[in-house]
C-alpha positions as CSV (number, residue, x, y, z in Angstrom):
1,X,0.0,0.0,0.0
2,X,1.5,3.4,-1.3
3,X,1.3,6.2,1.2
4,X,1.2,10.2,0.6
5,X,2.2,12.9,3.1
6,X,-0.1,16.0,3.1
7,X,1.5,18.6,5.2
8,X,-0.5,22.2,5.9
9,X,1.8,24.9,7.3
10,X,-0.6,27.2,8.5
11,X,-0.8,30.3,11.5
12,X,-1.8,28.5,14.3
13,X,-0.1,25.4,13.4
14,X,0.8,22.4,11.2
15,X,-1.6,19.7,10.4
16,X,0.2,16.8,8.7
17,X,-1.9,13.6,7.8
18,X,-1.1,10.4,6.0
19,X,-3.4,8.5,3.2
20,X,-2.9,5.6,1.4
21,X,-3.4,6.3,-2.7
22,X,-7.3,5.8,-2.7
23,X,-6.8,9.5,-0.6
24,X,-7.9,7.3,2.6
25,X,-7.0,8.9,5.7
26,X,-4.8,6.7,7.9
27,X,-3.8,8.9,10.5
28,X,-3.3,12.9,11.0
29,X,-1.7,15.2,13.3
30,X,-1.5,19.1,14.2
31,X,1.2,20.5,16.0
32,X,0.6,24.7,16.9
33,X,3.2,27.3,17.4
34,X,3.0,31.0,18.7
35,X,2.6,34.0,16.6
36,X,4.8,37.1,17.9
37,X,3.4,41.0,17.9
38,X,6.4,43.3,18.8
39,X,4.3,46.0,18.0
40,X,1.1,46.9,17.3
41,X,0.1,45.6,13.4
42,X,3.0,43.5,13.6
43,X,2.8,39.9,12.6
44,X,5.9,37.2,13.0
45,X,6.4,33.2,13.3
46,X,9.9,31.9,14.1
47,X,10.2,29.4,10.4
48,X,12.1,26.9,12.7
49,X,8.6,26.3,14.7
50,X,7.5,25.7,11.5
51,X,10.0,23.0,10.2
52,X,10.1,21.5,13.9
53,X,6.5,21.3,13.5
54,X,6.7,19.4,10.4
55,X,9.0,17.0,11.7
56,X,7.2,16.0,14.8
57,X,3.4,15.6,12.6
58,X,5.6,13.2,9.6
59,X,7.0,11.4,12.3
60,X,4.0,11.2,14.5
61,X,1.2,10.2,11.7
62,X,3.8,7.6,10.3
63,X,4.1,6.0,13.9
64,X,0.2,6.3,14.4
65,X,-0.4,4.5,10.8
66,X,1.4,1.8,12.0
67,X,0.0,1.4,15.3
68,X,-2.6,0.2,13.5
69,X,-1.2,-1.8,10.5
70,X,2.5,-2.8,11.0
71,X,2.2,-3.1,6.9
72,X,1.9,0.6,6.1
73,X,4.9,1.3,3.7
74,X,6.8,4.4,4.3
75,X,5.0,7.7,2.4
76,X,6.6,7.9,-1.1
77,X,5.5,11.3,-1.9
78,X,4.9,14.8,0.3
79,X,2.9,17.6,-0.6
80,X,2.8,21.0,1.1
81,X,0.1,24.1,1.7
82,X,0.7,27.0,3.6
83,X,-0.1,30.0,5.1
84,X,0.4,33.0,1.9
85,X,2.4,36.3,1.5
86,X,4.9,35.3,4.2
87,X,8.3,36.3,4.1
88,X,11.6,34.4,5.0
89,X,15.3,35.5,4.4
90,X,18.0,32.9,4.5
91,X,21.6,33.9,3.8
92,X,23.6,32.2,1.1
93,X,24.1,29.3,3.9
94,X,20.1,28.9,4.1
95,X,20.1,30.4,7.7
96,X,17.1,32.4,8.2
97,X,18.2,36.1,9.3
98,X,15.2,37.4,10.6
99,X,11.7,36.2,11.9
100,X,9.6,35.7,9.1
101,X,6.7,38.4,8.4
102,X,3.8,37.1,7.6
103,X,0.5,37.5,6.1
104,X,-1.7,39.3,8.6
105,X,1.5,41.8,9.5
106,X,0.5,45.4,8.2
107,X,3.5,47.4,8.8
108,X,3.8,48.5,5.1
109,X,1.8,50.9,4.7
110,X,4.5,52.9,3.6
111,X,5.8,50.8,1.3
112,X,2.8,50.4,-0.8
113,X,2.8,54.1,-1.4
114,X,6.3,53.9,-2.9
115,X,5.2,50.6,-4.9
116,X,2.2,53.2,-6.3
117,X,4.5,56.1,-7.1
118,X,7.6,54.1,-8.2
119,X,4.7,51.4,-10.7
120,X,2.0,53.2,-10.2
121,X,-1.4,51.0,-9.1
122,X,-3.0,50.4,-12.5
123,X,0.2,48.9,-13.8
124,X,0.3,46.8,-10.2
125,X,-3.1,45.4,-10.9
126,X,-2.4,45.0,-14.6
127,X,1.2,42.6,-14.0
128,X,0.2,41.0,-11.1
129,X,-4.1,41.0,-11.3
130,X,-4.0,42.5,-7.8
131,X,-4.3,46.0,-6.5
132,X,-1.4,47.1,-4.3
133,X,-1.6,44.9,-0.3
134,X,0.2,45.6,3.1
135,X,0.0,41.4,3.6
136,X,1.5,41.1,-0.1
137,X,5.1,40.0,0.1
138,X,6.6,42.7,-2.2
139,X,5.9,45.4,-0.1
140,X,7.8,43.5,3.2
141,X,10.7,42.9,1.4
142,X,10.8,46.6,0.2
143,X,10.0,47.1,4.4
144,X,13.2,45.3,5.3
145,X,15.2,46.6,2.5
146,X,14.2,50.2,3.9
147,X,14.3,49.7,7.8
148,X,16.6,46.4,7.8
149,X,19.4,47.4,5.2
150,X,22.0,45.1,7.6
151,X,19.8,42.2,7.0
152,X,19.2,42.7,3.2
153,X,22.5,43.0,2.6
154,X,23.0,39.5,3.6
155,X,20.1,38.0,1.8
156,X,20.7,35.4,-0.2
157,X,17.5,33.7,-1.2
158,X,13.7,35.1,-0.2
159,X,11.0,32.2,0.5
160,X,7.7,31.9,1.4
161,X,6.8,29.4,4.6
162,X,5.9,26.4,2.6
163,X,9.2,27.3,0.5
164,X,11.2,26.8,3.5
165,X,10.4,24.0,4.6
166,X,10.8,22.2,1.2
167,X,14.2,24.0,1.1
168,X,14.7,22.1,4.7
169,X,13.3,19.0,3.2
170,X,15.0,18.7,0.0
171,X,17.9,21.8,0.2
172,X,16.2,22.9,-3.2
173,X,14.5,26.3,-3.7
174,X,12.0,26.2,-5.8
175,X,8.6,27.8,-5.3
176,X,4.9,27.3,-7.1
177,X,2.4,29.5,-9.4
178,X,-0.4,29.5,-6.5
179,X,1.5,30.7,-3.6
180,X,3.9,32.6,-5.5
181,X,1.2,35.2,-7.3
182,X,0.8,35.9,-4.0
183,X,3.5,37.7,-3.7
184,X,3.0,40.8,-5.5
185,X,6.2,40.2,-8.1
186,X,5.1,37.4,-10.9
187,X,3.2,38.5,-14.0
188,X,0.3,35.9,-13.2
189,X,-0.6,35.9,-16.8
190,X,2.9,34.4,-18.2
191,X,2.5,32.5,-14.6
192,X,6.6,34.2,-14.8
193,X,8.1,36.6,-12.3
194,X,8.2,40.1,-13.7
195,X,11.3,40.8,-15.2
196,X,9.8,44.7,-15.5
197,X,8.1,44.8,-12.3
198,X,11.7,43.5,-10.5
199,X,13.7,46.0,-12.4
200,X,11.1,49.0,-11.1
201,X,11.5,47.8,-7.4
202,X,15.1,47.2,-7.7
203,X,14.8,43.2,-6.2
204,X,17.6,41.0,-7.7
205,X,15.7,38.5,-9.5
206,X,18.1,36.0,-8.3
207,X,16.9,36.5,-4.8
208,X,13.7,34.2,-6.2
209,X,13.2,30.6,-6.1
210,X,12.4,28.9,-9.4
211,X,8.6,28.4,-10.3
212,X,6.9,25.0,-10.6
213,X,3.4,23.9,-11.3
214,X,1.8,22.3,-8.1
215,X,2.1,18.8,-9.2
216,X,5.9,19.3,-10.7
217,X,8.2,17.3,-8.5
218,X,10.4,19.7,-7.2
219,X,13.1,17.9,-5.4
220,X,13.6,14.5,-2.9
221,X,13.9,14.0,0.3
222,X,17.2,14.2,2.1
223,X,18.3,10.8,3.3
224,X,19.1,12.3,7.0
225,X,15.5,13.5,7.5
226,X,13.6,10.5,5.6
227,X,15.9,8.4,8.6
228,X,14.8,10.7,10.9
229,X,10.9,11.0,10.2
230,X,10.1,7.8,8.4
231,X,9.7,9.2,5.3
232,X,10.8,6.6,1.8
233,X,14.5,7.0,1.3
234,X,13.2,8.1,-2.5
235,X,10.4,10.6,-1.0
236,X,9.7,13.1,-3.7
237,X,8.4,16.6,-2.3
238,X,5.8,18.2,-5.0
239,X,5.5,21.9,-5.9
240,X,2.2,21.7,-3.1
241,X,0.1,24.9,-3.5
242,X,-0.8,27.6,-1.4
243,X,-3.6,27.2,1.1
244,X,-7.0,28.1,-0.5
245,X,-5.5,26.8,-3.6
246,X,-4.6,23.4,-2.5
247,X,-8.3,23.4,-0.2
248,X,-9.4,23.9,-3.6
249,X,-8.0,20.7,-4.6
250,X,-9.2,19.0,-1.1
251,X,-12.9,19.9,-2.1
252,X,-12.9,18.9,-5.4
253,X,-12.7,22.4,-6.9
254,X,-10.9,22.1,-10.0
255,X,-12.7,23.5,-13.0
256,X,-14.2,26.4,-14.2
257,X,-18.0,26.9,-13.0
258,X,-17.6,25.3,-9.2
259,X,-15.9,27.2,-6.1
260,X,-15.8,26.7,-2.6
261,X,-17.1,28.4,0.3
262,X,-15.0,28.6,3.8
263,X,-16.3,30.5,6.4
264,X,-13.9,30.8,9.3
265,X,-12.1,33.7,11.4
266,X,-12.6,35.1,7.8
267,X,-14.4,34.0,5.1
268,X,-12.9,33.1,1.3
269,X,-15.1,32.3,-1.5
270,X,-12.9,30.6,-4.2
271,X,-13.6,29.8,-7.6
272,X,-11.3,28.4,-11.2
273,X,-11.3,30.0,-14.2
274,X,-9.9,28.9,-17.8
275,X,-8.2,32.5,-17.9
276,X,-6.9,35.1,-16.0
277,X,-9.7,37.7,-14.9
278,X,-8.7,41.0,-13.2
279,X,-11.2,43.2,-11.0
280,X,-9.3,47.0,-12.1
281,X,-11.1,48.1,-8.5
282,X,-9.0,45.9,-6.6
283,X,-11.7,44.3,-4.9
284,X,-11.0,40.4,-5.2
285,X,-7.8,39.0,-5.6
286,X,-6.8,36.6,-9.2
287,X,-4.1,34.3,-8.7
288,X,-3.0,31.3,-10.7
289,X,-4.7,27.7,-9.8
290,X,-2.6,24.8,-8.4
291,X,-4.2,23.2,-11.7
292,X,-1.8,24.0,-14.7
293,X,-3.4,26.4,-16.9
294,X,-5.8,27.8,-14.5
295,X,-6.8,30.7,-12.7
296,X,-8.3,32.0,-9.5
297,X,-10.5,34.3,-8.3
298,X,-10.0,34.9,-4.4
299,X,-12.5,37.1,-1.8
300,X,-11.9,37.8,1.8
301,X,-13.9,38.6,4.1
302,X,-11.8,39.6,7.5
303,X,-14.6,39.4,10.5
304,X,-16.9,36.5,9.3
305,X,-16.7,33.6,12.2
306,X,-15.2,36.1,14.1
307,X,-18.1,38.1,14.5
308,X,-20.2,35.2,15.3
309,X,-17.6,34.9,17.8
310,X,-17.3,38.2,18.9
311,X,-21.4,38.4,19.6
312,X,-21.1,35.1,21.9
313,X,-18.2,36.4,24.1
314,X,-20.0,39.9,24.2
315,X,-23.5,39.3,24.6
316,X,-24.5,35.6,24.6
317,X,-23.4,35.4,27.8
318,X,-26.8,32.8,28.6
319,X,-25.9,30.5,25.3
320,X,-22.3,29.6,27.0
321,X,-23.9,29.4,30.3
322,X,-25.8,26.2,28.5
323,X,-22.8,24.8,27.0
324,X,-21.1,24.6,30.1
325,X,-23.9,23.2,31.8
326,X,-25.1,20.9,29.2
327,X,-22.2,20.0,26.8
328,X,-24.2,21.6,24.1
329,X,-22.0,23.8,21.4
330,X,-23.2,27.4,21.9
331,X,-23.1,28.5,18.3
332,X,-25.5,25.8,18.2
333,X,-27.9,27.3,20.5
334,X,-27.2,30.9,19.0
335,X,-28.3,29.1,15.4
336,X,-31.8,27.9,17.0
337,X,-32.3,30.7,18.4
338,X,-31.8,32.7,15.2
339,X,-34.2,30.2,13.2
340,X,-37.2,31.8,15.1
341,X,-36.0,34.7,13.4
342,X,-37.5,35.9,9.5
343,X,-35.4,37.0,6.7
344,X,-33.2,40.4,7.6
345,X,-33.4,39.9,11.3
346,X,-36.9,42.1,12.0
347,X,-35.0,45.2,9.8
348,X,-31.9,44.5,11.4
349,X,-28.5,44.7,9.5
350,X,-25.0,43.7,10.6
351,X,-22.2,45.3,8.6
352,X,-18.8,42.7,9.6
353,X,-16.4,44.6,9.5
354,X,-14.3,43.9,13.3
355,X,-11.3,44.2,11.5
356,X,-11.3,46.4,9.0
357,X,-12.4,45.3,5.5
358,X,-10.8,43.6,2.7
359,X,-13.2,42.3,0.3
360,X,-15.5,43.5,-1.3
361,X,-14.0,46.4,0.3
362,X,-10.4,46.8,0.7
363,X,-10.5,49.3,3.6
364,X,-8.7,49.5,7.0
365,X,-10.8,52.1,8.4
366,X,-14.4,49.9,8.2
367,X,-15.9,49.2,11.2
368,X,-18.6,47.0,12.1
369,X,-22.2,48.4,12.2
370,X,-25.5,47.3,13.5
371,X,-27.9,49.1,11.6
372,X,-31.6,49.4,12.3
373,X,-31.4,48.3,16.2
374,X,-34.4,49.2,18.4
375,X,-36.2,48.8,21.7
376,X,-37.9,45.3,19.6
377,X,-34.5,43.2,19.0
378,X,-33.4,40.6,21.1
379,X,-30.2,38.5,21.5
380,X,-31.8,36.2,18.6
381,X,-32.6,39.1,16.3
382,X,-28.7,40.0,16.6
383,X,-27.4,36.3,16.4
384,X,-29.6,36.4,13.0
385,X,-28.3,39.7,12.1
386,X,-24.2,38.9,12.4
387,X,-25.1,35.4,10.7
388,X,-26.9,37.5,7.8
389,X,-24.3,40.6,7.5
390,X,-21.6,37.7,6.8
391,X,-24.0,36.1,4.4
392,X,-24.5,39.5,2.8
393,X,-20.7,39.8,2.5
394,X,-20.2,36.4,0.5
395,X,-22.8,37.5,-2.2
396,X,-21.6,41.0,-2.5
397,X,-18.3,39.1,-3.2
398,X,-20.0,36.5,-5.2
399,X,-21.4,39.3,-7.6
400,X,-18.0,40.8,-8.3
401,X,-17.0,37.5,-9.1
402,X,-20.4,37.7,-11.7
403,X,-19.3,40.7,-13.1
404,X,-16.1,39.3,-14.1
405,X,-17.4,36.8,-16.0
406,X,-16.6,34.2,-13.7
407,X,-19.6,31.7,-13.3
408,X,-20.5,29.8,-10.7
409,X,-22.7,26.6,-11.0
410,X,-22.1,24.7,-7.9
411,X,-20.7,25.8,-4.2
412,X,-18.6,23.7,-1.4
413,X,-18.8,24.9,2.0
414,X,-16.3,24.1,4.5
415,X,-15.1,25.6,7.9
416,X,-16.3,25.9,11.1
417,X,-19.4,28.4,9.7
418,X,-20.2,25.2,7.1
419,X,-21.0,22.8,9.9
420,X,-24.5,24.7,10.4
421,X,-27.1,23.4,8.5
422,X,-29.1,26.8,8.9
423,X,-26.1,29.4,7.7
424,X,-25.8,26.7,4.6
425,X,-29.5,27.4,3.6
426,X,-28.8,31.1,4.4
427,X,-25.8,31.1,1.6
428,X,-27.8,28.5,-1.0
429,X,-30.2,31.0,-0.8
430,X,-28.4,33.7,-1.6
431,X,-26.0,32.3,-3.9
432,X,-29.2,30.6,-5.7
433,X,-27.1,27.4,-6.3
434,X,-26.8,24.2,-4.8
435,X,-24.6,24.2,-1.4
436,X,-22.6,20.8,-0.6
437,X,-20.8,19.7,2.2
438,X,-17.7,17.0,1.9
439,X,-18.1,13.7,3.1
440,X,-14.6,13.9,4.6
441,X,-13.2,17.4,5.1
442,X,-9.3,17.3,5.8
443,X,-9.0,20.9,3.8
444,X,-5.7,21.6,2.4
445,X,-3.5,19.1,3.9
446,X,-5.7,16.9,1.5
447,X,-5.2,18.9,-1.9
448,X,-1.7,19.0,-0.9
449,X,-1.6,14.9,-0.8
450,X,-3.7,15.0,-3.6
451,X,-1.3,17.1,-5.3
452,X,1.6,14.5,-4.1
453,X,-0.2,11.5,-5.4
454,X,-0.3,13.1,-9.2
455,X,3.6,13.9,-9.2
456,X,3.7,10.4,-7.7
457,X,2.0,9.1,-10.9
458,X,-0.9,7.8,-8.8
459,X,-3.4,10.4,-10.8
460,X,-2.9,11.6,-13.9
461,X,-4.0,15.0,-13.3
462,X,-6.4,17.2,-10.4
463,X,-9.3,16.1,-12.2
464,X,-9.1,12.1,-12.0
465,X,-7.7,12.7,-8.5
466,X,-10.5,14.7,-7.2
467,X,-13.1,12.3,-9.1
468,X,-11.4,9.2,-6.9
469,X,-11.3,10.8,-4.0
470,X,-13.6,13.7,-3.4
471,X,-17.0,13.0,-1.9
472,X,-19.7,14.7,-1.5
473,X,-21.4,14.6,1.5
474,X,-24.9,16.6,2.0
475,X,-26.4,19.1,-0.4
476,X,-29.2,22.0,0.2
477,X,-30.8,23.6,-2.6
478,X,-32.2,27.4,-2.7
479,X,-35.2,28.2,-1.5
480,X,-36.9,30.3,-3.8
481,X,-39.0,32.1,-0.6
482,X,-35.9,32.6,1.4
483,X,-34.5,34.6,-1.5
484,X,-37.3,36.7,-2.8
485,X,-37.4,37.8,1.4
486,X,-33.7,38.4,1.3
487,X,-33.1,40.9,-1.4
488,X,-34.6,44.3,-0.6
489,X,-32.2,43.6,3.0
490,X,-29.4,42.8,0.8
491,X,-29.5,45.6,-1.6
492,X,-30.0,47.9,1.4
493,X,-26.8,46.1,3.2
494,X,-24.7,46.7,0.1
495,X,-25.7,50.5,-0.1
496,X,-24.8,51.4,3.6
497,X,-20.8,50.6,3.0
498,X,-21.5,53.5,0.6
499,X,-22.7,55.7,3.1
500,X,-20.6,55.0,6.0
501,X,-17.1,55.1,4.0
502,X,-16.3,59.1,4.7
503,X,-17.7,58.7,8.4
504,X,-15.8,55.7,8.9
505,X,-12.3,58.0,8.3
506,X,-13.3,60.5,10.2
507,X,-13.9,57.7,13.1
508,X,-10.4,56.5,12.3
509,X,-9.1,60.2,13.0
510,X,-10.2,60.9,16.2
């Protein structure tokens, strides 16, 4: 029985798990880290919490396979996700010179106002199909270059997370399309680095890793760490994918026409395309697929479970009460309680935006709004309300995604928010297309086996992969009611962004 690594590098830590090559899980394991915040808006990992990470979960998923079967062969191919935009330095001797700055960090604000008047924002958008961001990569390295000029003068090679722990892996650095259009330097049409974007920022090209495809074997494992972890002498390590772009993979998301859902801290909507489509406004993000010759187009909603979250900590103080008394989930309670409630909450709108905005709205300075609130609303009306203001969110990011031409026929849901049966309906309803959950949902440590098992020669491509492995497991259908009572609330919602955007800088000023 052949056996594939699927290793997910992500914020809060690194889920590794272990399938045999029917994509059967035999055993998985998550090892979490610390994030660091020297200052305020500052966002750093240590990359050798990372690597240590990934040692322990091969290690520990090989030993727990075998615990069970003392004939489960050693894993013959490893695939890697990760956590986007962050940056590592290594000097020439691959010793990393400074903690790693990663995606949430927003200390560049500065630096994306040189990257405007040195390229100027149309001709951003234009190379690299995405407006000018603080989490982008480019923008750190032009912050360390500027602030750190001791430790960019030693810089040798620049890598994102994933990228260093392959290097650590294999000793090879080498990089992929998905994660690396997230850096804010490769012309994603060519799926190439910019040669003319490079020469405007001054970055030595050689600082960059090559590009692979996802399922391009980029290197083997060396034969002190395949002794140490378990790992086949022969190992090959894959190209892997960035995370929503190896999910994509994990849910079956491959073609043009389907896209997937995740509603977590924040919320993504994710969906292929056959060719590269740019929103000019900035308001989504296009990247290339971890299929070859495809395209994405990426939302991100900051505050979606978060605010769900936020409303339980704050206010349902009675709904956590009941978990602890009865071992029921609060969210749970929260979502029966909001059932009682009809379509747009009694005129009650949530606008999500805890932390800031990024799509539809990339704006720093949004803050979250109820909107209609009177001496009538309850705790249910306001459960409803947050619930429907995220909602609201992944359509008004869905439409953009309409207006670029890019259609969307069929909708995976997958995080935390997609365990609720009632926020699925909510979303069917307002995407009008079918909503499906997965059978098995092991996310992007599973597109990144997936991805292992094609460079294996296991698949052929993502599709016959996915068709193998991918189940689906429920599906709800819109209800034509629901959404005839949600649209006059939604095309109010969408309006009050509108209204609120100058008030919402003056807030930011006092």
């Amino acid at each position: 029985m052949k056996t594939i690594l699927g290793i997910d590098i992500g914020t809060s830590g690194t889920k590794t798990i272990l399938t045999d090559e029917n994509g059967r899980v035999l055993a998985s394991y998550t090892e979490e880290y610390p994030m660091y915040q020297p200052h305020n808006g500052w966002a750093e990992q240590n990359p050798e919490d990372w690597f240590l990470a990934v040692k322990t979960g091969i290690k520990a998923v090989i030993t727990a396979a075998k615990r069970e079967n003392a004939n489960v062969s050693a894993p013959i191919a490893i695939g890697m996700s990760g956590q986007m935009h962050g940056l590592v330095m290594t000097d020439k001797d691959g010793e990393v010179l400074r903690p790693s700055i990663i995606w949430c960090d927003q200390r560049t604000e500065a630096e994306i106002e040189d990257m405007d008047r040195i390229v100027g924002r149309q001709k951003i958008i234009e190379i690299t199909a995405n407006a000018p961001m603080t989490g982008f990569t480019a923008a750190k390295i032009l912050w360390v270059r500027k602030n750190e000029p001791e430790i960019y003068e030693k810089c040798a090679h620049i890598l994102l997370p994933k990228d260093y722990i392959r290097y650590k892996l294999t000793g090879e650095y080498a990089t992929e399309v998905s994660d690396a259009s997230g850096m804010q330097l490769m012309d994603v049409s060519s799926r190439t680095w910019s040669d003319e974007l490079l020469g405007l920022l001054n970055i030595d090209k050689n600082l960059l890793a090559n590009i692979y495809e996802s399922p391009d074997v980029t290197g083997k494992i060396l034969p002190s760490l395949a002794a140490e972890t378990g790992a086949d002498a022969d190992a090959i390590v894959v190209g892997g994918a960035a995370d929503n772009a190896a999910a994509a993979i994990g849910t079956g998301v491959f073609s043009e026409g389907t896209a997937f859902t995740t509603i977590g801290s924040s919320a993504v909507i994710y969906a292929v395309s056959d060719e590269v489509r740019i929103d000019l406004k900035g308001r989504v993000h296009s990247l290339c697929a971890s299929v070859p010759g495809k395209w994405t187009v990426m939302s991100c909603t900051q505050g979606a479970g978060l605010s769900l979250k936020w409303l339980r900590d704050t206010i349902c103080t009675e709904e956590k009460r009941l978990e602890a008394e009865t071992g029921r989930d609060a969210y749970d309670i929260m979502s029966e309680l909001a059932l009682k409630i009809p379509e747009g909450s009694d005129r009650l709108l949530f606008l999500p935006y805890l932390m800031g905005e990024r799509s539809p709205h990339p704006d720093p300075d949004a803050r979250g709004v109820f909107f209609g609130l009177s001496a009538i609303h309850t705790r249910a009306n306001m459960i409803r309300s947050v619930m429907e203001g995220v909602a609201f969110s992944q359509l008004e990011c869905l439409n953009v995604f309409r207006e670029m031409g890019v259609s969307v026929g069929n909708m995976v849901i997958t995080g935390g928010g997609g365990k609720s049966p009632f926020w699925r309906q909510m979303l069917a309803d307002l995407y009008e297309c079918p909503v499906h959950t997965l059978a098995h949902d092991e996310g992007a440590a599973m597109g990144a086996a997936i991805l292992a098992s094609i460079g294996a020669g296991i698949f052929k491509d993502a599709s016959e992969a996915c068709e193998n492995i991918v189940q689906i497991g429920s599906t709800l259908e819109p209800i034509e009611g629901h959404t005839k009572a949600y649209k006059p609330y939604f095309e109010l919602y969408s309006e009050l962004y509108q209204t609120l955007t100058g008030e919402f800088k003056k807030l930011s000023a006092l």
